[in-house]
VEXBAMI-78901 format. One record per residue (C-alpha): x, y, z; residue in one letter. Coordinates in steps of 0.2 Angstrom, whole numbers, plus 5000, padded with zeros to 4 digits. Layout:
<recs>
XYZA
...
</recs>
This chain:
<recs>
506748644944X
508048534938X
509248434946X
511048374941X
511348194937X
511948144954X
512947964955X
511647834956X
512447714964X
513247804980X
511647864982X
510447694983X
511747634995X
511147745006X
509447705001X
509347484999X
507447485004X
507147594988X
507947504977X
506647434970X
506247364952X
505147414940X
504047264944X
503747264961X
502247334969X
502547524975X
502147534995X
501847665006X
503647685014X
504447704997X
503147854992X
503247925007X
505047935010X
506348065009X
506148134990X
508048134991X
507847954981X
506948034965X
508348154963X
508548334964X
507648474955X
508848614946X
508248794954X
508548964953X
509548974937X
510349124930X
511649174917X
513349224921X
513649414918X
514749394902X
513449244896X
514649134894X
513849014909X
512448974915X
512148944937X
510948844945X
510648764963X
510248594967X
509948534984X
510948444994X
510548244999X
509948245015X
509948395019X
509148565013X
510748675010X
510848714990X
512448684981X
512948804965X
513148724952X
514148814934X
513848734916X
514548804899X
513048774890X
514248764873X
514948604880X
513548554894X
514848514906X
514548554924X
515348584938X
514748584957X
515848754965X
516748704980X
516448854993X
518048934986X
517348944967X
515749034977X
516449144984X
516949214967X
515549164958X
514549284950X
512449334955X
510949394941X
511649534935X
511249704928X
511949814915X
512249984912X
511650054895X
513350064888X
513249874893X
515149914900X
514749864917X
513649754927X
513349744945X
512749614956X
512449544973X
513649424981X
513149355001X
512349505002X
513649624997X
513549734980X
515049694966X
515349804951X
516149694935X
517149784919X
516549674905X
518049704893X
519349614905X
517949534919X
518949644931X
517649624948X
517749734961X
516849724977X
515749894982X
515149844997X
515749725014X
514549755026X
513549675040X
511949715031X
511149645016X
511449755000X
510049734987X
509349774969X
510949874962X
510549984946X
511550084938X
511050264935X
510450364917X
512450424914X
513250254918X
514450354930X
513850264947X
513250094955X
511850134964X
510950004978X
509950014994X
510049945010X
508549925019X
507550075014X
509250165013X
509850214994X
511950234991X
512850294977X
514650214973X
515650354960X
516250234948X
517850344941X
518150404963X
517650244970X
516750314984X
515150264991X
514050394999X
512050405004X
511050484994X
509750545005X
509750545025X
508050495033X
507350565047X
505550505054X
505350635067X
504950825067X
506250935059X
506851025077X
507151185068X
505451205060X
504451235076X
503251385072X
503551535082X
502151575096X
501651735103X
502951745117X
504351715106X
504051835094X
503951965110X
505651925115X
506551915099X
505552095097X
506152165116X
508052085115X
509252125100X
510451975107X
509251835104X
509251915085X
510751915080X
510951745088X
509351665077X
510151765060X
511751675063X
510951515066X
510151545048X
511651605040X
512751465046X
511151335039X
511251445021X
512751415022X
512851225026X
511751205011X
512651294997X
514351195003X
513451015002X
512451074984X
514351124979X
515350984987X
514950804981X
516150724996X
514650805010X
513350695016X
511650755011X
510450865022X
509150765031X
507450755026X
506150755039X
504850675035X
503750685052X
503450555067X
501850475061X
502350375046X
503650235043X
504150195028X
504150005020X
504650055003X
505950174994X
506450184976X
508050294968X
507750364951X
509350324939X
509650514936X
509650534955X
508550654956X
507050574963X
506850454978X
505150394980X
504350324999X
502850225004X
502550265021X
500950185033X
500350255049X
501650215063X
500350185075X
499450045062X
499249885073X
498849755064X
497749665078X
497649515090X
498649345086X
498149205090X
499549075097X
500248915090X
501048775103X
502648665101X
502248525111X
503948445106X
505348555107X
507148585111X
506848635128X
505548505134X
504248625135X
502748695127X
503148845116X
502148985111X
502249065094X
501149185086X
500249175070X
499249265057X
497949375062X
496049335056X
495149415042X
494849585044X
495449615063X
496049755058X
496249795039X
497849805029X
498749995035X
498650105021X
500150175012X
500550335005X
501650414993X
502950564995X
504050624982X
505750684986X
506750804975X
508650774980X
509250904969X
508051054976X
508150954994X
506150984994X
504750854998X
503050824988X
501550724995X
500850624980X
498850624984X
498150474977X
496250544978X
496350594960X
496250414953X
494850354943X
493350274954X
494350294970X
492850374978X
491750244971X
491050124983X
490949964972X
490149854988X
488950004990X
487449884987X
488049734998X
488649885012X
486649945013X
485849785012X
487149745030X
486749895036X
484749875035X
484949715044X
486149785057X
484949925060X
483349795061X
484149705075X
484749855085X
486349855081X
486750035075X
488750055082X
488949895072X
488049985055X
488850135057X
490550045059X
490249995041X
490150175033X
491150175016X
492650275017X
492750455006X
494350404998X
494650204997X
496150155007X
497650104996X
499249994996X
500750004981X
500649804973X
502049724977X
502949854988X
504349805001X
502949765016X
502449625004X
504149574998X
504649654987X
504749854977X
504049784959X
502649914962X
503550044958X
504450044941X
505850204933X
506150214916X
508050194913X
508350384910X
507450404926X
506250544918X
504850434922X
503950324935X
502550214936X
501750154949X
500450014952X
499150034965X
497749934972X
496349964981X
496449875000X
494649814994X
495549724978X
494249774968X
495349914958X
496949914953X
497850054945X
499350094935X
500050274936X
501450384930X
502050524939X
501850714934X
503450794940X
503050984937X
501450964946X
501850824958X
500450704955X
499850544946X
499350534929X
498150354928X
498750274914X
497550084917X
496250054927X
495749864931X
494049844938X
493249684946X
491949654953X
492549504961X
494449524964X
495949584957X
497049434952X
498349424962X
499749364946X
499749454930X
500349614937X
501949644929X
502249794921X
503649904915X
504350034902X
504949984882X
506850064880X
506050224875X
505550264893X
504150344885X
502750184885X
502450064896X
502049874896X
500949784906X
499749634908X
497849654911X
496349534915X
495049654907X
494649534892X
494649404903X
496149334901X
497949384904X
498649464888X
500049594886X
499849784883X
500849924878X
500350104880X
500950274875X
501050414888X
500050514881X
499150384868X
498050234869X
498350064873X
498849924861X
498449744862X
500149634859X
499249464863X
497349404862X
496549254866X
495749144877X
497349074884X
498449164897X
500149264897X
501349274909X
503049324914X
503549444902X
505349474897X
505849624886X
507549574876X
509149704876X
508549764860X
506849804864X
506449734848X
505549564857X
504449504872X
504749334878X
503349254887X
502549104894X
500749044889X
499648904886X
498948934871X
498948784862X
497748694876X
497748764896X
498748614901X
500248624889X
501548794894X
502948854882X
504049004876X
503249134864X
504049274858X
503049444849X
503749594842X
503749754855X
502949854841X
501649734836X
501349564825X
501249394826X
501549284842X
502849144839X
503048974849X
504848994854X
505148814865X
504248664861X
504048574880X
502348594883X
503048564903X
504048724902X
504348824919X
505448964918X
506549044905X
507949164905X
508649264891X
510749254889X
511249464891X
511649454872X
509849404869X
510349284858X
509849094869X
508649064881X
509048954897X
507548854901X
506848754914X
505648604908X
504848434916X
503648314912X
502348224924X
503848104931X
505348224928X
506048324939X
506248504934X
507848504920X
508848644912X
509248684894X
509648814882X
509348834864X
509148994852X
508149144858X
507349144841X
506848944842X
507548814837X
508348644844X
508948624861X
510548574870X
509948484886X
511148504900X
510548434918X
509848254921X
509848244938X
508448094941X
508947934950X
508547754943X
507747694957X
506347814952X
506847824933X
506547614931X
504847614939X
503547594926X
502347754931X
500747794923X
500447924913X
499148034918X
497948044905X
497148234904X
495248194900X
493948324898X
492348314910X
490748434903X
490048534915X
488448504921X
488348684925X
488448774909X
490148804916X
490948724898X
492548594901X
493148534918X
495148474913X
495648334925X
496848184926X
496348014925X
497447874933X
496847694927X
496847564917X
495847524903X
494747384906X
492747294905X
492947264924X
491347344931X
490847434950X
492647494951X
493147604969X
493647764961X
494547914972X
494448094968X
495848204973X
495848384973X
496948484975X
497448634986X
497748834986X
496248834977X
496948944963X
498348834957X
498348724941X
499048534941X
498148484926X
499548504916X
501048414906X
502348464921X
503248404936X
501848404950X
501848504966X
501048354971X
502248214967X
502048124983X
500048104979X
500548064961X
501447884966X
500047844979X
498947864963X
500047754956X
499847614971X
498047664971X
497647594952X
498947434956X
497447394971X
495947404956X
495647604960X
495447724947X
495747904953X
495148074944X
496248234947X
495348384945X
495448574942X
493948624946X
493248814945X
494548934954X
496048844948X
497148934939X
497448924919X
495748954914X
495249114914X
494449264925X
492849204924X
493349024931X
494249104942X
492949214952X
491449084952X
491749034969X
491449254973X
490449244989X
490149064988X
491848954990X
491448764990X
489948774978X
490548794960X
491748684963X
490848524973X
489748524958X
491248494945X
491848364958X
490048294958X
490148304937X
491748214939X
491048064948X
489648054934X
490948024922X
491847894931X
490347804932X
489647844914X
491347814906X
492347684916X
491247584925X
491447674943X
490047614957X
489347754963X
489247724980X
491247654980X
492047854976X
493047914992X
493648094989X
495248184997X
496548334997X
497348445006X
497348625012X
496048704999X
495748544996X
495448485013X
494248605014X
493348544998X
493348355006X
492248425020X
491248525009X
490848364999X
490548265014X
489548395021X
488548475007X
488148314998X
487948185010X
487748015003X
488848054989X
490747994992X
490947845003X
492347935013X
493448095015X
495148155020X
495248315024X
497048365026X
497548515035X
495848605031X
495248775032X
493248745042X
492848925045X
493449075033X
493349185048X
495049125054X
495849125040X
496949285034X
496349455028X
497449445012X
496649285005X
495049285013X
494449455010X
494649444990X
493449314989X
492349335002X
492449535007X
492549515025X
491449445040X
490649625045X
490249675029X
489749495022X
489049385036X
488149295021X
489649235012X
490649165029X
489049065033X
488848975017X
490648945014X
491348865030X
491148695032X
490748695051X
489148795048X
488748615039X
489248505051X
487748435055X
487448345041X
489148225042X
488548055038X
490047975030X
491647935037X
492648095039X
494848075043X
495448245047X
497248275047X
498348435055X
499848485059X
499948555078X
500948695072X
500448755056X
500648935055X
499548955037X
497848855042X
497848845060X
497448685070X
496048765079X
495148745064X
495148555062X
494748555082X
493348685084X
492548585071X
492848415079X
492048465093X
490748535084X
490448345077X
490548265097X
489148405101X
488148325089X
488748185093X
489248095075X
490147945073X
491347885060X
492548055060X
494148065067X
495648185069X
497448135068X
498648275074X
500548305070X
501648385084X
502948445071X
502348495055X
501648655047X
500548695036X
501848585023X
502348425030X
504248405027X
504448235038X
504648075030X
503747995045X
502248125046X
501848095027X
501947895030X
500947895043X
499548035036X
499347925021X
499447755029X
497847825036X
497047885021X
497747715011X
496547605027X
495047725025X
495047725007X
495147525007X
493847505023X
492447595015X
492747624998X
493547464990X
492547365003X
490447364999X
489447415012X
</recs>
């Protein structure tokens, strides 16, 4: 994101080491120092609620708290807010349909705002965090949740009140009446009349609360084996939907991190993720809740299309047969396919959030996506109130995975048709779709779409895509009903947009390769910016950075165009060193016209090509921008689709500029440490060294979330673990090999790094070595950490790259 101009001078006095000039050679402690001396990046920005104003966070110089920041973006003048001005500064708000009020959340708490005086009041001033306010289908109440908790505030009585009472236990009064009790109610007219008046005074309980608004609700009991993790309120009231999971789901054995240096002065356990498939995600469930009638509705989920398909049913037997052959029959029969595939609700509470579960704004209809645990499905249902039960509306098969982006979805202001984005052409486009009709293509192409925002009006989609070439990102905008798609922005780096309320202007955030995420606005419909942040710092500003130039590598493969970034100048000068950097999560994108992720990697690029290096960036298959089918090669097989695009991209160093073959070195981090030991290991011979930082070297540590899309998991597909973890490979290490970890990275465990290091002094190799940092994560955030991690990686690169052998 974007920062605000900060004063440059204050802040290179605290900085004289980094006042370089544009001249002078870049070095390892001014690239690996606190990026506080670039500048600040403008995050998280959002309009005011009247749209007069548009806020934004930058963080703060040497330290990580954000300050707010408030710009008129008719003037572009800024202001920082002083912790008095925050304290009534406004949040992202949301409007009623009579666009009278808005609501929004403030340290937690809920706030109601007339927009015909700005008079705020505040709903809530609690100890709990109050979250995603909504207004309901009459616009008479504020409605917001806490926790899994829903509330109602009366806007005309000012009252807040629950609008449904909880209970995960047995309902006490609903015990069945056995044999015995029947005979004594039958023998002893006392214990009748005393269980009629317990009825009568319950009748009566109910008709007062259905009559009396001011009476907290009944209870619902909803049984002591389920917790819930999700809860969504319908805008009418009427409905309250809840995901539940088994309560006596354990997710498994953790394995334990250490923190060798700590406050205390001893070692300090911490647990981490649990491995692939140690225990499957729990299932979730659906109930219905009708607040109105007080009565509750399981919503079975066994009616979808190809739940009760088995779609690894070929892969299961040809397991099973060879469990069976070696005499391992608990272990094959432990792999029997479920009857009904286990599901979870995308993006439900349990993973951060409820955008899973989507009511029109009448609340007369819900949608709901669901995926199946296996990721091979995913579904997109409304609900069928009369019968209580889902209607599928979309189904989205793979054979490979479901992707986890593209699944936004949502209702036009008819409540009557959805929207949502699908993969099933192979690329991300946008769809809307009738109830009871048939779907309709908004976008085609081979380009993808992405975060879709429906205007005020309905009458438009605003969007982000990268149709004019995978690397370049901008605004679009097409018609709800149908037409054309129109370039709205005009960046090619842009981030994130947000549309004023008045759907009028667009606040976006845009960068370039060596500028920090910035924020404008300009008209909704396109035209001519207003930019109005600059927040970079000269020190960085005057340096004379090269540009990366975005080349084109073919694929040996048949697998078409390999985008990548070359660094380098263009010269005669033959037998060049050349380093190939790739990058990490594996499906990211960082081939593009943006601010990089990997800024830090960027400027040691930069002092790699001063020292006669040319260095090549690629995405490889699996990185995202390109496509389903460039997604899912590595199905089954990480580490081979993608060492033979690194291979294609050395040819073309040496075909095009010159490179000496046996002078390439090859690095990355995370996914792409992972890569560097799969080249080293796979295609010995081929790069003169590797850094592997904070590498994944067996899959079968990793996490089930991750791991399990792309590879099924370790029981079910031994094949695929063997084949793509590098230690299973380890035996043919015959280049020089730096491994780098932080101690106490909670995302890829350390142990990784060190079960395979031991496996290379078992077989006894030479020229590896390990480096290990006591405080960082999977992330390094030290500026010492990231010196020292690349002072290493600068001494191997020049000791058996640059230097012939």
């Amino acid at each position: 994101m974007r920062r605000l101009f900060l004063a440059g001078l204050a802040a290179l006095t605290a900085l004289p080491a980094l006042a370089t000039t544009a001249a002078a050679p870049l070095d390892l402690e001014t690239i690996m120092a606190n990026p506080d001396w670039i500048g600040q990046a403008v995050e998280s920005p959002y309009w005011s609620a009247d749209g007069q104003a548009i806020y934004y966070q930058l963080k703060r110089d040497g330290s990580e708290v954000r300050d707010l920041y408030r710009v008129d973006p008719a003037t572009g003048r800024s202001e920082k807010l002083d912790p008095a001005a925050v304290a009534t500064a406004d949040g992202p708000a949301v409007y009623d349909r009579t666009h009278r009020y808005a609501a929004f959340v403030r340290h937690g708490d809920v706030f109601l705002r007339m927009l015909a005086d700005g008079r705020t009041v505040q709903v809530t001033q609690t100890v709990e965090d109050e979250s995603a306010p909504q207004f309901s289908a009459d616009s008479r109440a504020l409605q917001y949740r806490s926790g899994n908790d829903w509330y109602s505030y009366d806007l005309a009585r000012g009252i807040s009140a629950p609008v449904a009472v909880l209970k995960f236990a047995d309902d006490p009064d609903a015990k069945k009446t056995d044999a015995l009790e029947a005979e004594q109610l039958e023998l002893f007219s006392t214990l009748r009349r005393l269980k009629a008046d317990k009825e009568a005074e319950k009748v009566n309980a109910r008709a007062l609360a259905a009559a009396d608004p001011g009476r907290t609700p009944e209870p619902f009991w909803l049984g002591d084996k389920v917790v819930a993790i999700d809860t969504e309120l319908s805008p009418d009231g009427r409905w309250l939907l809840v995901v539940t999971r088994p309560k006596d789901y354990e997710a498994g054995r953790q394995p334990r991190l250490t923190h060798y240096v700590s406050d205390s002065g001893y070692a300090e356990g911490e647990d981490a993720h649990v491995y692939v498939n140690h225990n499957a995600p729990a299932a979730q469930s659906l109930m219905l809740l009708d607040l109105r009638e007080h009565r509750r509705f399981a919503l079975p989920t066994d009616t979808l299309p190809g739940i009760k398909d088995d779609p690894l049913a070929a892969l299961r037997a040809q397991t099973v047969a060879a469990l069976k052959k070696a005499g391992k029959d608990e272990q094959a029969k432990a792999l029997a396919a479920p009857e009904v595939r286990p599901l979870r609700i995308v993006s439900s509470a349990e993973d951060g959030g409820g955008g899973g579960i989507v009511w029109s704004t009448d609340g007369r209809n819900l949608a709901i996506q669901l995926r199946a645990i296996d990721n091979k499905d995913r579904w997109i249902a409304s609900v069928d109130f009369d019968r209580h039960a889902l209607v599928s509306q979309h189904r989205l098969h793979d054979d490979a995975w479901i992707n986890w982006n593209f699944n936004d979805f949502g209702w036009l202001k008819d409540g009557r048709t959805l929207w949502y984005l699908s993969e099933e052409t192979g690329w991300s486009q946008l769809y809307v779709k009738p109830l009871d009709g048939k779907a309709k293509a908004l976008t085609s192409g081979r380009f993808e779409v992405s975060h879709p925002q429906l205007s005020e009006d309905g009458r438009w989609f605003y969007l982000r895509t990268n149709q004019v070439a995978p690397y370049s990102y901008d605004v679009y905008r097409v018609p709800s009903a149908g037409g054309d798609l129109a370039r709205v922005s005009r960046y090619q780096g842009m981030e994130q947009f947000a549309l004023s309320p008045d759907g009028n202007r667009l606040a976006v955030l845009h960068s370039s390769s060596y500028v920090l995420p910035q924020l404008a606005v300009q008209p909704a419909a396109g035209g001519t910016p207003r930019e109005l942040t600059d927040t970079m710092k000269s020190a960085f500003t005057a340096r004379d950075w090269i540009a990366p130039r975005i080349v084109e590598v073919p694929s040996s493969h048949g697998a078409g165009t390999i985008y990548a970034k070359f660094y380098g100048a263009e010269d005669n000068v033959w037998a060049k060193p050349a380093v190939i950097f790739v990058h990490g999560a594996g499906y990211t994108q960082n081939v593009n016209l943006s601010w990089t992720y990997y800024f830090r990697e960027q400027m040691f690029h930069n002092m790699l090509v001063q020292k006669g290096y040319v260095v090549l960036d690629m995405d490889y298959r699996a990185s995202e921008g390109y496509g389903r089918d460039w997604r899912v090669a590595i199905y089954r097989q990480m580490g081979h689709p993608e060492l033979e695009d690194l291979l294609d991209g050395k040819a073309w160093l040496v075909k095009h500029h010159h490179v000496d073959p046996k002078r390439v070195g090859i690095y990355g981090g995370s996914y792409g440490g992972f890569m560097t030991e799969m080249a080293l290991l796979r295609a010995p011979g081929e790069f003169a060294a590797g850094a592997a930082l904070r590498p994944v070297s067996d899959w079968r540590l990793y996490n089930h979330e991750y791991t399990a899309n792309i590879l099924n998991t370790p029981e079910l597909d031994p094949h695929a673990y063997a084949t793509s973890s590098p230690i299973n490979f380890a035996d043919q290490l015959a280049d020089p090999l730096l491994i780098e970890h932080g101690l106490i990275d909670d995302n890829v465990l350390a142990a990784d790094s060190i079960r395979l290091y031991q496996r290379f002094i078992e077989l006894h190799k030479k020229d590896f070595w390990m480096s290990l940092y006591p405080m960082e994560r999977h992330g390094f955030v030290h500026a010492d950490s990231w010196y020292d991690e690349y002072r290493r990686i600068n001494e191997l690169f020049d000791t058996y790259v640059k230097q012939q052998h």
